[in-house]
N, C-alpha and C positions, 0 to 999 in steps of 0.2 A: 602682510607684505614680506615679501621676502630680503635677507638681509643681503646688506651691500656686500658687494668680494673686495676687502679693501686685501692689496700686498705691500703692506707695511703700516705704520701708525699713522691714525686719524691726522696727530698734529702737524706730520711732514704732507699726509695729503693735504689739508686744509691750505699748506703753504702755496703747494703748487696752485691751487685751485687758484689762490688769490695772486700769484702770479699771472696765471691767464687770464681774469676777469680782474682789473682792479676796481669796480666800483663794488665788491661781494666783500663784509666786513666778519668782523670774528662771530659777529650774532646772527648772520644770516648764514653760517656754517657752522652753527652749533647744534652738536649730533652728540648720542651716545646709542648704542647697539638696542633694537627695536625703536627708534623712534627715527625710524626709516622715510615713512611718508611726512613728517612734520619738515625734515633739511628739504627734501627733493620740492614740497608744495612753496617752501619759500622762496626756493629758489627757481621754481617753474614760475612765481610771481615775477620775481626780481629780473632773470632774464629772456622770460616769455619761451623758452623751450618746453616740450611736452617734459611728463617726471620720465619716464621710456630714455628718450634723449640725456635728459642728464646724469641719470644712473649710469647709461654708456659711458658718460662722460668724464665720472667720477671714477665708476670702474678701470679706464684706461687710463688716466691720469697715474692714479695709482700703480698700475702696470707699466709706469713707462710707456705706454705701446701709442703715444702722442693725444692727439684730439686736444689738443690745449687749446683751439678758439671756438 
């Protein structure tokens, strides 16, 4: 799987993430670099979007460039 394009550090993304979703806890965003498909399938669990969707999702967050709901 290929890896996320994070622009800037895991722990301020993981902040924003959980500013947009607040039922997503620190262990259901626990990531470190190749274990790509383990964060996206939890969280394809936890909030029923495909892993496609989230990765976008994660990726823009990251970028600033919105998609926070």
């Amino acid at each position: 799987m290929e890896p996320l394009k994070l622009h800037g550090p895991w722990e301020e993304v993981k902040e924003k993430l959980k500013e947009a979703h607040t039922e997503l806890t620190d262990q259901d965003l626990e990531y470190s670099p190749g274990n790509e498909d383990e964060l996206l399938g939890r969280l394809q669990t936890k909030l029923g979007k495909s892993k496609d969707a989230i990765r976008s999702w994660i990726e823009s967050v990251s970028s600033n460039t919105g998609l926070a709901g």
